[in-house]
C-alpha positions in Angstrom: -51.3 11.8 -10.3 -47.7 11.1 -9.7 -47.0 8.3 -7.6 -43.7 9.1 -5.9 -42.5 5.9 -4.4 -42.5 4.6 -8.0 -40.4 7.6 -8.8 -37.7 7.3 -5.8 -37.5 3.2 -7.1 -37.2 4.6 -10.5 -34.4 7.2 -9.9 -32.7 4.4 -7.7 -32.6 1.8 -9.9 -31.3 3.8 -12.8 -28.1 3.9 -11.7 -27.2 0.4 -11.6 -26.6 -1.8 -14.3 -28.6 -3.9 -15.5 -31.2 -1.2 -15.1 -29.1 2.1 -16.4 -29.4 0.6 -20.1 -33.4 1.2 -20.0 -35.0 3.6 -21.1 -37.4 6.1 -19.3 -40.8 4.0 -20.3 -39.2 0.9 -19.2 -37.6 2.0 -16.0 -41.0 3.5 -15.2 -43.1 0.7 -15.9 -41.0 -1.7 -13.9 -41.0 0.6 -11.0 -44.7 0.7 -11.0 -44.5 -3.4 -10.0 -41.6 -3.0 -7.3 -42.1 -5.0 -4.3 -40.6 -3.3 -1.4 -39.1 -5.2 1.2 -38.1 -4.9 4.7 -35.8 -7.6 6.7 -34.2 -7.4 10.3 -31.0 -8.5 10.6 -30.3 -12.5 10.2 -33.8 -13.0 8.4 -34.1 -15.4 6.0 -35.3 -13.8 2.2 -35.3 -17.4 0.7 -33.4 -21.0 2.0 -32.1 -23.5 0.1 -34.2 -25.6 -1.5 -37.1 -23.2 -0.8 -39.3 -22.4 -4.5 -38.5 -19.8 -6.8 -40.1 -16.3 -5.5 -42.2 -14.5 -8.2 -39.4 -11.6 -8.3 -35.2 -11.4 -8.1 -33.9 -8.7 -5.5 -31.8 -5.2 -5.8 -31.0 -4.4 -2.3 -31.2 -0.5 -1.2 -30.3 0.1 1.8 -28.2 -2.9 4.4 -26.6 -6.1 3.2 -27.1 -9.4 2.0 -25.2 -12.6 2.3 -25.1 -15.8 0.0 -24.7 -18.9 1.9 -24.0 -22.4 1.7 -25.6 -24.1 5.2 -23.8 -26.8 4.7 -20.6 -26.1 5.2 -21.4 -22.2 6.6 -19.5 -20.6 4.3 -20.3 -17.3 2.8 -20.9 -17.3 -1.0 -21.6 -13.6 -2.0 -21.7 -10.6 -0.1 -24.4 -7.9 -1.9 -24.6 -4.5 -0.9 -26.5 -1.1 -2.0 -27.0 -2.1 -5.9 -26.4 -5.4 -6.4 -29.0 -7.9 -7.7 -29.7 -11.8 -6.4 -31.5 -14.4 -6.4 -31.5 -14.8 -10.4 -32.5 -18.4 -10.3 -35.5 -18.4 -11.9 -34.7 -16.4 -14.7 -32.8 -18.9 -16.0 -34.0 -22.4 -14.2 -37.0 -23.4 -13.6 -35.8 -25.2 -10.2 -35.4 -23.9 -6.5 -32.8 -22.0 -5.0 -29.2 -23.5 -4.4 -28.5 -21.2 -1.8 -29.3 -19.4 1.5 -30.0 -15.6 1.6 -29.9 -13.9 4.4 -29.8 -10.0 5.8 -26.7 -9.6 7.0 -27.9 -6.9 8.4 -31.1 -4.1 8.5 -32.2 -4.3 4.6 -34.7 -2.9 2.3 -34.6 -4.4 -1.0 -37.1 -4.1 -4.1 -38.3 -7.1 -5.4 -38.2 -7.0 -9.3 -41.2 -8.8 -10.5 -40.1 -11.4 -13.1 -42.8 -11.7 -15.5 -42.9 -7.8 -15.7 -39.1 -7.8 -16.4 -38.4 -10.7 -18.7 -40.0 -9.3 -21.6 -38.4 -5.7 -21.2 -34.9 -7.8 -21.0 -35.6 -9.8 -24.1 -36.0 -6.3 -25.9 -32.6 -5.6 -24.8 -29.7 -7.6 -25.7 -27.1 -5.5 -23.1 -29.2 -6.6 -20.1 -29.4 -10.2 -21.6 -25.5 -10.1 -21.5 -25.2 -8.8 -17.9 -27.4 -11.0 -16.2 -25.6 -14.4 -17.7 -23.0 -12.8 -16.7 -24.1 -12.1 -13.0 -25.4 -15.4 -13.0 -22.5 -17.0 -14.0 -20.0 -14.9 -12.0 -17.6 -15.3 -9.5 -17.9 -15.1 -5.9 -16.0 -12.2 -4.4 -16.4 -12.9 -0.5 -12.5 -13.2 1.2 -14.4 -15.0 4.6 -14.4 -18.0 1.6 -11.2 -19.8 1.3 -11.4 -20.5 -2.1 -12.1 -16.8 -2.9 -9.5 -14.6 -0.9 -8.4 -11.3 -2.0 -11.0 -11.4 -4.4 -13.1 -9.1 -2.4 -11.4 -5.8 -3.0 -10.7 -6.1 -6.5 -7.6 -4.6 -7.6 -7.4 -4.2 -3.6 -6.5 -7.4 -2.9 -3.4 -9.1 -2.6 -2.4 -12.5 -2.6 -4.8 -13.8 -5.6 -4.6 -10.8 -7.7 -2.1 -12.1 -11.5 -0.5 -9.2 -12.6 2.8 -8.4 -14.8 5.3 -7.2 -12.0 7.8 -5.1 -13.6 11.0 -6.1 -11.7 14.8 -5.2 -12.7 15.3 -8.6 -13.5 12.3 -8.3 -15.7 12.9 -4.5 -17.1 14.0 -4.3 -20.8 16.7 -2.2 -21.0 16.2 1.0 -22.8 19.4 2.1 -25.3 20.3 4.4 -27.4 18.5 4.4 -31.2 20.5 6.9 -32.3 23.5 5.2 -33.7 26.8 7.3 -34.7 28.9 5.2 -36.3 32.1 5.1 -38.9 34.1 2.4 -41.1 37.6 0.8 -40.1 39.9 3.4 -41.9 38.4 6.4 -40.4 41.3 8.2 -38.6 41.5 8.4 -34.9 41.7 12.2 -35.4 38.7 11.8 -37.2 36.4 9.5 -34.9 37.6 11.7 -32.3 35.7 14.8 -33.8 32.7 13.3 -34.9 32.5 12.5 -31.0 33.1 16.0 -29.8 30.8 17.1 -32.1 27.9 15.1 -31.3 28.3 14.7 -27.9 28.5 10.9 -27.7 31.1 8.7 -25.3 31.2 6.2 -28.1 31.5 5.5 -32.0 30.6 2.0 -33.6 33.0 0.9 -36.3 31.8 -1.2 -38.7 32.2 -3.3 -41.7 29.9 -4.1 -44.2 26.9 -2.7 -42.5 28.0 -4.9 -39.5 29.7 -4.0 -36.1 33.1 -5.3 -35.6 34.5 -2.9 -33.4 33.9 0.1 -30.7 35.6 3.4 -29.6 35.3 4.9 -26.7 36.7 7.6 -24.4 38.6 5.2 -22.5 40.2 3.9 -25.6 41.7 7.3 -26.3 42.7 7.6 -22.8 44.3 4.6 -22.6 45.7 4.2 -26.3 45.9 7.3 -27.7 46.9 9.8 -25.0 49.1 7.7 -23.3 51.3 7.7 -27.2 50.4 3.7 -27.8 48.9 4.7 -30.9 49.5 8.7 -33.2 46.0 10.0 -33.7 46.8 9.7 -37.7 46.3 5.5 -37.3 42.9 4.2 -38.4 40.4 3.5 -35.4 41.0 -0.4 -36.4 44.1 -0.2 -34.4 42.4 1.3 -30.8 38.7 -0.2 -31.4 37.3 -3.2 -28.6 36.6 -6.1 -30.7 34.8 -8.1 -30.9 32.1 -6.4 -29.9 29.5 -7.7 -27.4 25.9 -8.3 -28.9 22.4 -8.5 -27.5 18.6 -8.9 -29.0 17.0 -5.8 -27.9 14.9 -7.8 -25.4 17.8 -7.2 -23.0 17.0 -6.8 -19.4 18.1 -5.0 -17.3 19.7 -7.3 -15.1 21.2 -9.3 -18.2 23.3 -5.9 -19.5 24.2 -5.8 -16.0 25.5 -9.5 -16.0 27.0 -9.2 -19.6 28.7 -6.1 -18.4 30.3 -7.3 -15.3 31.4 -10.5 -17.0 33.2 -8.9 -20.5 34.3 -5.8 -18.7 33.2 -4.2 -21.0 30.8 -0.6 -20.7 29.1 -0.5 -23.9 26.7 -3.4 -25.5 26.1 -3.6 -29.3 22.1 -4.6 -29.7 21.4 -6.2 -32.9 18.5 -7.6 -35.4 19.2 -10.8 -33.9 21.6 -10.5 -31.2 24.6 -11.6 -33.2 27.0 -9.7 -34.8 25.6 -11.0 -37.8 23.0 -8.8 -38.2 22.6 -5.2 -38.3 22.9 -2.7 -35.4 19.9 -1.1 -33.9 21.5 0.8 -31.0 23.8 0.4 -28.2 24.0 0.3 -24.5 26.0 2.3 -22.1 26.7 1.7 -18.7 25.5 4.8 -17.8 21.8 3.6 -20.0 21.7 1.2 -17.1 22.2 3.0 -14.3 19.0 5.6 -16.0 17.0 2.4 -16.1 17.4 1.8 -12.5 17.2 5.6 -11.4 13.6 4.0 -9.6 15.3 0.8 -8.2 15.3 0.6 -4.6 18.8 -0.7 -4.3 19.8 2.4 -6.7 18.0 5.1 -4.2 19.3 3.6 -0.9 23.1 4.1 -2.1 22.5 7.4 -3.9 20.8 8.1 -0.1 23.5 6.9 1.7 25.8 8.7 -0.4 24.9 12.6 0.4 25.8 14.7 3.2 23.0 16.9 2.6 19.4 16.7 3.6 18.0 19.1 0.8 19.6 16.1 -1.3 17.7 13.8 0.5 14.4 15.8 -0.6 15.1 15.3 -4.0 15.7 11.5 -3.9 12.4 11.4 -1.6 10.4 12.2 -4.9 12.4 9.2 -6.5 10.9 7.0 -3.8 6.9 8.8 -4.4 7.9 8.2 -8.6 8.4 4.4 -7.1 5.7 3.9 -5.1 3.1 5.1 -8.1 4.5 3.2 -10.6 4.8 -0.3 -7.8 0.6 0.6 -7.2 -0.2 1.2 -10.9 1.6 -2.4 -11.4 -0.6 -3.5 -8.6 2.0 -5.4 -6.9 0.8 -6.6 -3.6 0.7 -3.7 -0.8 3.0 -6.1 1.9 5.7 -5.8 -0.9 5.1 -2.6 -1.5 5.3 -1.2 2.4 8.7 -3.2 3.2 10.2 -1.6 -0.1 9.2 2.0 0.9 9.6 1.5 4.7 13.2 0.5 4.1 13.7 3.7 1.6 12.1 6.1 4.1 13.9 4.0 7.3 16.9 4.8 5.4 16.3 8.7 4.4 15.6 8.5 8.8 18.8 7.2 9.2 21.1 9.6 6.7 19.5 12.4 8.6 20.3 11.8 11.9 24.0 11.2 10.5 24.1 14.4 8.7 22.7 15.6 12.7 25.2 13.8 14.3 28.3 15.4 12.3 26.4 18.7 13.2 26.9 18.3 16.6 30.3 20.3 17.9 30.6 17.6 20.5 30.3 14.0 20.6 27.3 11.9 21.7 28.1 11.3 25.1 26.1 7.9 25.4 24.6 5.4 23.2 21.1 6.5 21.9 18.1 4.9 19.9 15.8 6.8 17.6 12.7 5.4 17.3 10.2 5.5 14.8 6.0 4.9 16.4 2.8 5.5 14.7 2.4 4.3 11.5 6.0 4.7 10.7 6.6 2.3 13.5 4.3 -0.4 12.2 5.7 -0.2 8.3 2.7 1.3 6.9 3.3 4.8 6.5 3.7 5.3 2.6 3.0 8.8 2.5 4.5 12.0 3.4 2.8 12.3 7.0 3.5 13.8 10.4 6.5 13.0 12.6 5.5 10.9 15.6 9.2 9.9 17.2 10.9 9.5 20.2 14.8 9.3 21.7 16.1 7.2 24.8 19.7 7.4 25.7 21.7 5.0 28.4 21.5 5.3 31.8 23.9 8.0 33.4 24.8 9.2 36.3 22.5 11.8 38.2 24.4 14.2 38.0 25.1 14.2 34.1 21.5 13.5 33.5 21.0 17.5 32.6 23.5 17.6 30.8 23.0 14.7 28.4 19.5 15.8 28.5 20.4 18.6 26.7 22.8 17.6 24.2 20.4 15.2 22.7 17.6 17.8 22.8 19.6 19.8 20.3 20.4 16.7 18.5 16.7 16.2 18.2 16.0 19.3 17.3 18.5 19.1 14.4 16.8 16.1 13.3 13.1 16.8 13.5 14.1 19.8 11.0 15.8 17.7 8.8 12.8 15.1 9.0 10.4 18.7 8.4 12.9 19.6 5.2 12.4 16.0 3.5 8.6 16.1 3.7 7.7 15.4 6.7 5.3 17.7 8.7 5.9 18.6 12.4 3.6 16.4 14.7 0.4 19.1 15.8 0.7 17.2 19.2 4.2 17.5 19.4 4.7 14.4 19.8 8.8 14.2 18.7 12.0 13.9 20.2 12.1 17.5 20.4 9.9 17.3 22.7 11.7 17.1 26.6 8.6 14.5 27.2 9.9 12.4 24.4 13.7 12.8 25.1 14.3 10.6 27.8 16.9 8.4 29.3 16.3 4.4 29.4 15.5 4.5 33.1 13.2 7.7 33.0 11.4 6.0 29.8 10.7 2.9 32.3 9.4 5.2 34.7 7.3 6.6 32.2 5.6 3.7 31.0 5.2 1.9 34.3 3.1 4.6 35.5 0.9 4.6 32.2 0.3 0.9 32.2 -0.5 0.8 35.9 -2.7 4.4 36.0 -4.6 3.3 32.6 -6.4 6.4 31.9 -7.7 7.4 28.6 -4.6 9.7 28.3 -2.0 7.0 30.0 -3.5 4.2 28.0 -3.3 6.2 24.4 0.6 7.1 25.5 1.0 3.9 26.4 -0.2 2.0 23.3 1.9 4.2 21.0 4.9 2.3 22.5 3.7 -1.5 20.9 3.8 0.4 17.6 7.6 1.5 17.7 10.6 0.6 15.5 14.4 1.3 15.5 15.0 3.4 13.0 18.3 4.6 14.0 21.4 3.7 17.1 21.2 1.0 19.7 19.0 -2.0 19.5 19.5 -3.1 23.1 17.6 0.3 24.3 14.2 -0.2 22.4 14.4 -3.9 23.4 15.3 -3.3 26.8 12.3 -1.0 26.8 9.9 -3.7 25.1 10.7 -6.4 27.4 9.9 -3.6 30.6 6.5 -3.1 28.7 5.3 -6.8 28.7 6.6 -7.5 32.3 4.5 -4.4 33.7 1.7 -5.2 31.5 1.8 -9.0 33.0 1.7 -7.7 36.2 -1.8 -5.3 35.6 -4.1 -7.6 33.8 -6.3 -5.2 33.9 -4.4 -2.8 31.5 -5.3 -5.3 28.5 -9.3 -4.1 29.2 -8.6 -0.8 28.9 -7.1 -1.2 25.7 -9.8 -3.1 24.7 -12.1 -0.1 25.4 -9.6 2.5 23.7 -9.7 0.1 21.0 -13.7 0.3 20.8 -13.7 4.5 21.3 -13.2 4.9 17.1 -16.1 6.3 15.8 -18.2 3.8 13.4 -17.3 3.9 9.8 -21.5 3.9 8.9 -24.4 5.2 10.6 -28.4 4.2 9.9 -28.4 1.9 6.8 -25.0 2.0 6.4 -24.4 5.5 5.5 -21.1 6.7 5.6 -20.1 9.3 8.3 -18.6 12.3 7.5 -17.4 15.4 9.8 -19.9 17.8 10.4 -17.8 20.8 10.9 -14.3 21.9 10.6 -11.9 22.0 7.7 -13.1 18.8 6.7 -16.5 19.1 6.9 -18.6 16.5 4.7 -15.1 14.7 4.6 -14.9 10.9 5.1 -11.8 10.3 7.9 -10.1 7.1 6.6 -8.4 7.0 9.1 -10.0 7.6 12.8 -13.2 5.7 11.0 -12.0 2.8 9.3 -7.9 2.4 9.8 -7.4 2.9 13.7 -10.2 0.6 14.7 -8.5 -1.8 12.6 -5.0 -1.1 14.1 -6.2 -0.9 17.9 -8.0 -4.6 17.9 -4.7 -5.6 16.2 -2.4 -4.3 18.9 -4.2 -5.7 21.8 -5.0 -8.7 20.3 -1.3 -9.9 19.6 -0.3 -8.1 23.0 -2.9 -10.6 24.6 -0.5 -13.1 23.2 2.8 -11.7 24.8 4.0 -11.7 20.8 6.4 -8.9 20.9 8.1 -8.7 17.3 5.6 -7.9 15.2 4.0 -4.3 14.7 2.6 -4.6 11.4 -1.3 -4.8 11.3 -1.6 -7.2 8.9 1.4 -9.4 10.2 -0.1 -9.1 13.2 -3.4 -10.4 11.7 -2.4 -13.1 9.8 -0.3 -14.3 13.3 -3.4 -14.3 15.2 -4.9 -16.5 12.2 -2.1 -19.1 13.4 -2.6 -18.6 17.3 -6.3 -18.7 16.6 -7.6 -21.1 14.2 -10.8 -20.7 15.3 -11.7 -17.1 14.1 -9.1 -17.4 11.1 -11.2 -16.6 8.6 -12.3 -13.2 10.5 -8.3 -11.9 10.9 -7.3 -13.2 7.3 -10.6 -10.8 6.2 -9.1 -8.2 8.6 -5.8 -8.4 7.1 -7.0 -8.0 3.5 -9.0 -4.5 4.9 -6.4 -3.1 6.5 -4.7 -3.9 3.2 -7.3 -2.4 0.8 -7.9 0.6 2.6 -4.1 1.2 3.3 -3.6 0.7 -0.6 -7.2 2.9 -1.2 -5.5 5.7 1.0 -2.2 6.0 -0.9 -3.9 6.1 -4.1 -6.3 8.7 -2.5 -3.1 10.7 -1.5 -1.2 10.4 -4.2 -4.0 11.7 -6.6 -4.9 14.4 -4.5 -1.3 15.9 -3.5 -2.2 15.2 0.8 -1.9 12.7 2.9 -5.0 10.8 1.6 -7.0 10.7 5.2 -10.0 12.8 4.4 -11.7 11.6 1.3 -14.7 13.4 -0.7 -17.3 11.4 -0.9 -19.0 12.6 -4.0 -15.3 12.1 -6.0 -15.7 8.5 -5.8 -17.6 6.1 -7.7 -19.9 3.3 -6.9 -17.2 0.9 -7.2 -14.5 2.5 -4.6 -17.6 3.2 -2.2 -18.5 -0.2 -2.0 -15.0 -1.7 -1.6 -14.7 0.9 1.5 -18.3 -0.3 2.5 -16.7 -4.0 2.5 -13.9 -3.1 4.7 -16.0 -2.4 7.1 -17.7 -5.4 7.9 -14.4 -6.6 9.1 -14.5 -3.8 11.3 -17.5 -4.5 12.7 -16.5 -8.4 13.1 -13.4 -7.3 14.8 -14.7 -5.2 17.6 -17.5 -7.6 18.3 -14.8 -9.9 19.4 -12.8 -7.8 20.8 -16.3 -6.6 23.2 -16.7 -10.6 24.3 -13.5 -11.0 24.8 -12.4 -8.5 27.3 -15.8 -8.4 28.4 -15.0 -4.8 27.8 -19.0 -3.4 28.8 -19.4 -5.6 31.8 -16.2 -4.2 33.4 -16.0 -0.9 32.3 -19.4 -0.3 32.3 
């Protein structure tokens, strides 16, 4: 007779290494001897000091921490598949460390003397467990181990080659063209037209000692300095300017700039000594750096149409792949791309502007909220904006209404024509509710902060998350400074976005299962964002609002300033930093590879790996809102 809880351990177990390497007799015979156990949260599967348990532990469902009483710091963090408690495998003493559920576990105890001698048979499970045993931490509560959590997530700790301009090797062109010092002018200017090139090496000996190029005949040639029967000795540049072919970018640049010159001879050795392998162009340069930020923003800046603007935009998407496959850390990586899309915002109200047939009548401030707003919006997503124009007088208040309506208008199709979707809420300057003078904007706000509904307080707290992207600074900080007065004034506000900030459905359900949609387009779907990102970005915003700090919209700025205010719960921001970080970063990939915005994510396409670096995200999560529940003493009032 079958007996079907060994089977369930069996097919379990087979999926994790070091078990996946056994084979079918093995695996069975070991799960015939699996202890199965069950511990509450905060119970104690073995102290420090305690003896070595008859068995090590895989954990199936819940968590585990490692700890170190003596200082409380967290060692390890285990979840669904990971083994511990390996001691006595390899040392006959008792344990070093704490274990303890972190929260509602089962776990299978692997017997040890049933196991050792299936291990010794295999020399790949042998490996693994040194190896476990041995390993790393990967826990980013301990200071010693930050950013180590999330892997290729993390930021600050992770060593990586950063390809940089000033790093970049310059590529040039192999294919060299070139002819001695008697060859006519006539004659090096055919061999030119004939292959197409701006430029003809002369040399001597198998050595470069001169260059031709179309300014020469220009300026030469054309203008009668020289009869196009005289030898190309009389016209060429020399000597010529030699590099090693491990010429960076920003070295041909300098080189460049300081010979005045436009071409660079690359040789064996960098000397004209040595034979020529190629040569650089000014325009090879400027190819090289067809990706560069500073290259995009002029070439942005530069066109008077927005369909131009699309095209560059799939520059800055070629950028942002090639910045993540380089792994360079994601706060780099948003300021870069915020300032390239912050500047495709700005060209395209321009380009509106000039579309106008009258001139703006007052001063005006576009502003960018929602994740555009707080830097993090990497991704082609919806348009969440908003205008405020200077105070008038009553009785031009229609009237300017109107003309920035249709300058709004103008812009949120030029925003829709770059890649950007039209907001579903219609939440946009379009929009007469979002197209507002200074004083009606106060208006606005006053009466959300002071009426703090569910409605008022959500309209409300998109306004901490705005930017300029485009007109008069005064306006938005005009606005900001009316914000934190009236929010001095009702206290009480601060709860209430305390208990928005708790409304985000949890990221796990029983055993920490993720939580999908169960209907809808998305059905079965994972929703990065209302599950794991917004709770994040809510206990953020009232969190450094409870601080009256009114610069900073980032989320994980704003976390790693409420690490200095607060360097008592440090260690939890700095871990809510990193996940707003890793899933930020784990979106955009998400996005990128699946041609969307990278919110919805399919479950069953990820591996164990990406699942559990989610799965560690949201213990910060879970951290945060705790505190945010004590706090505000959100339940006792609102309850």
């Amino acid at each position: 007779m079958k007996n079907l809880i060994s089977e369930r351990v069996a097919d379990f177990i087979k999926n994790y290494p070091p078990f996946n390497v056994l084979n079918s007799k093995s695996l069975f015979e070991l799960a015939e001897q699996v202890l199965i156990v069950y511990k509450e949260k905060n119970s104690i599967i073995f102290n420090v000091d305690e003896p070595q348990h008859s068995h090590f532990y895989m954990v199936h469902k819940g968590a585990v921490t490692l700890n170190n009483p003596t200082n409380s710091n967290i060692i390890d963090y285990c979840d669904e598949g990971d083994i511990f408690g390996l001691r006595p495998l390899f040392a006959n003493e008792n344990y070093k460390l704490e274990a303890r559920a972190h929260e509602e576990c089962i776990l299978y105890g692997i017997p040890i003397d049933i196991f050792k001698p299936i291990a010794k048979k295999n020399n790949q499970v042998t490996i693994f467990l040194m190896e476990s045993f041995a390993s790393n931490t990967r826990n980013p509560y301990a200071k010693n181990q930050k950013g180590q959590l999330y892997d290729n997530e993390g930021e600050e700790e992770v060593t990586t080659e950063v390809v940089l301009p000033d790093l970049q090797l310059a590529n040039y062109s192999k294919k060299l063209v070139t002819c001695s010092t008697r060859t006519s002018i006539k004659e090096a200017a055919d061999i030119m037209s004939k292959k197409k090139i701006g430029s003809l090496l002369i040399t001597s000996k198998d050595l470069p000692v001169g260059i031709i190029t179309d300014k020469d005949f220009r300026n030469k040639v054309i203008s009668g300095q020289q009869p196009i029967t005289a030898s190309v000795k009389t016209v060429m540049t020399t000597p010529v300017i030699t590099y090693p072919k491990n010429l960076t970018i920003t070295q041909a640049q300098m080189a460049m700039m300081k010979s005045n010159v436009s071409h660079l001879v690359i040789t064996e050795d960098g000397t004209p000594n040595s034979a020529a392998l190629g040569i650089l162009s000014k325009h090879d340069v400027m190819v090289s750096l067809g990706d560069n930020p500073a290259v995009l923003v002029k070439a942005i800046k530069r066109t008077s149409r927005i369909k131009k603007i699309k095209q560059i935009r799939k520059s800055v998407m070629v950028l942002l792949t090639g910045y993540l496959e380089q792994n360079i850390p994601l706060g780099l990586i948003a300021k870069i791309i915020s300032e390239l899309n912050d500047t495709c915002i700005k060209q395209v109200v321009e380009i509106s502007i000039a579309k106008m047939d009258t001139p703006q009548p007052v001063k005006f401030a576009w502003l960018a909220l929602g994740s555009q707003g707080r830097s993090e919006q990497l991704l082609h997503t919806d348009q969440d904006n908003a205008l405020v124009f200077e105070n008038v007088p009553e009785e031009d208040l229609s009237k300017t209404t109107t003309y920035f309506l249709e300058l709004s208008k103008h812009i949120t199709k030029g925003l829709n024509t770059i890649g950007y979707e039209y907001c579903p809420a219609d939440m946009m300057a379009s929009n007469p509710k979002w197209c507002l003078s200074l004083e009606e904007w106060k208006n606005k706000l006053s009466y959300w902060i002071g009426n703090p509904g569910p409605n008022e307080v959500l309209m409300s707290s998109i306004f901490f998350d705005y930017s300029l992207a485009f007109g008069e600074r005064s306006l938005l900080d005009n606005m900001s400074d009316h914000i934190f007065r009236t929010v001095k004034n009702y206290p009480i506000f601060l709860v209430h976005l305390a208990n928005g900030a708790l409304q985000s459905p949890s990221p796990t359900g029983f055993f920490r299962q993720f939580v999908v949609e169960q209907d809808g387009q998305h059905k079965d779907s994972f929703d990065l964002k209302r599950r794991a990102l917004r709770p994040l970005v809510d206990a953020a915003r009232v969190l450094i609002l409870s601080h009256s700090v009114k610069a900073i919209s980032n989320t994980w700025e704003r976390y790693e300033k409420l690490a200095e205010l607060e360097p008592n719960n440090k260690e939890l921001y700095l871990a809510c930093s990193y996940a707003t970080k890793a899933l930020v970063k784990f979106r955009t990939r998400q996005g990128l590879a699946n041609h969307d915005s990278g919110r919805f994510i399919q479950l069953d396409q990820l591996s164990k790996q990406e699942k559990m670096k989610l799965k560690r995200t949201f213990k910060a999560i879970k951290e945060i809102q705790e505190l945010i529940t004590l706090r505000f003493k959100v339940t006792n009032i609102l309850g």
